[in-house]
N, C-alpha and C positions, 0 to 999 in steps of 0.2 A: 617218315612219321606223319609228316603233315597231309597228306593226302591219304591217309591209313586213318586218320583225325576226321576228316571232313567224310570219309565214307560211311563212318562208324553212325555221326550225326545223322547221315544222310537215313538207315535204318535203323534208327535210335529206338522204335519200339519190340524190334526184334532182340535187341539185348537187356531193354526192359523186363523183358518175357526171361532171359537168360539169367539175370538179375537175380528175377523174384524167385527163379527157382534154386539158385546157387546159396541165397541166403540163408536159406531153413536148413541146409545141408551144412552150413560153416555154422549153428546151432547146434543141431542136432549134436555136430560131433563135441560139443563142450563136455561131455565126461572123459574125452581125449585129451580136447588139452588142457584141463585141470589137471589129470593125472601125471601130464608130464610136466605140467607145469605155463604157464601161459609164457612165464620169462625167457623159457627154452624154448619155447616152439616160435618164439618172437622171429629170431633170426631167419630159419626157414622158410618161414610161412612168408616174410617178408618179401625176401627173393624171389621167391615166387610170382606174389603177387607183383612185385615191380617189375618184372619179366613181362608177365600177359598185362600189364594196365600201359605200359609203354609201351607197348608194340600196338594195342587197339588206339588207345586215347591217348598217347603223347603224356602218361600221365607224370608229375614230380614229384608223386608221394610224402604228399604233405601231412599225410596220418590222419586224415580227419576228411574223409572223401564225399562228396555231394554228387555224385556224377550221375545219379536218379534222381537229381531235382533241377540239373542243368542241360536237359536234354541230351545226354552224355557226350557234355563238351566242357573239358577240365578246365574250372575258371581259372588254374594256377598257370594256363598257357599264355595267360592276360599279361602283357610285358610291365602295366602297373598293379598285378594280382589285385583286381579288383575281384571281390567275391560275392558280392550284390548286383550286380548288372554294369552296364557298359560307364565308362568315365565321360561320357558327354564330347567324346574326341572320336566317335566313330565318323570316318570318313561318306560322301554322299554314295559310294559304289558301295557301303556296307564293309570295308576295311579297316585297319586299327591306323590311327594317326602316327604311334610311333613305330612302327613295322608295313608300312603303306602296300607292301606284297604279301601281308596276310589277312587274313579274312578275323573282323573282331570276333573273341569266342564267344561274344555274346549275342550276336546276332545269329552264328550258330547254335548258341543254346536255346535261344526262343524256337528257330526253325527246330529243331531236338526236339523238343518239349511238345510242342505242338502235332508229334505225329504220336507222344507217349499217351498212356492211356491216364496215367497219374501226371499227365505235366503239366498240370494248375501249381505241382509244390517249385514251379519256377518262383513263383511270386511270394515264396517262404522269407523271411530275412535269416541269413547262415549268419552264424555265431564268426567273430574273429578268427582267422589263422591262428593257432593255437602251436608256435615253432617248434619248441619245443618237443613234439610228437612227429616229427619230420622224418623219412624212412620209417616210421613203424606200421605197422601193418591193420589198416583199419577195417581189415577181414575180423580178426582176431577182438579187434576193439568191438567191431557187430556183435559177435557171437557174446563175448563176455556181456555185455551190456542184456543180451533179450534174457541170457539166463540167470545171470543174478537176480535174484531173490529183492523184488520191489520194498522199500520201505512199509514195514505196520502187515506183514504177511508171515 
């Protein structure tokens, strides 16, 4: 997985591109899973996505995903889940101080970010881990979120 991690980085704007377009498609389909129900399609869709986001980006499905604003380098690989940028312990070779044979994932996310086309939202501040949404599917959170109906509309 870890070398499956650092390749994904390595063409981080190629799945940007992959991204932008899978998004409007996990939209679009919201009269789908309205109608069956977003709570039922929960488990599924889950699966799913926890299948392809661990196999590309080592991801841990923490339901609340950034991985187009981290140069698609899951901060949750961070052994102190740090989700703001590096802990101040990244090693002089560019490594994590507590896992010294791996590569911090923040210095991977900068390098990520840097070949995206949107990777200025590296310098976004992400909101707290939110645990409680852990295993859910934050396909399904995207889609619900663009198609609900905006406050005063």
């Amino acid at each position: 997985m870890y070398t499956m991690r650092l390749w994904v980085v390595r063409y981080a704007r190629a799945f940007e591109f992959v991204y932008r377009c899978f998004e409007p498609v996990m939209v679009r389909l919201h009269p789908l899973w309205k109608s069956v129900g977003y709570q039922r399609a929960e488990k599924p869709v889950a699966v799913l996505e926890k299948f392809s986001k661990e196999l590309l980006f080592d991801c841990k499905m923490c339901g609340q995903c950034i991985l187009s604003s981290t140069g698609m380098s899951c901060p949750m690989n961070c052994p102190k889940s740090m989700r703001n940028g590096p802990c101040g312990g990244v090693l002089q070779n560019g490594n994590c101080e507590v896992q010294p044979e791996m590569r911090c994932v923040w210095v991977e996310a900068w390098a990520g970010s840097r070949q995206m086309t949107r990777g200025d939202r590296i310098n976004e501040v992400q909101a707290p881990v939110d645990h409680r949404k852990r295993g859910s599917s934050s396909w399904l959170r995207v889609a619900r979120r663009a198609s609900d109906p905006k406050p005063g509309e």
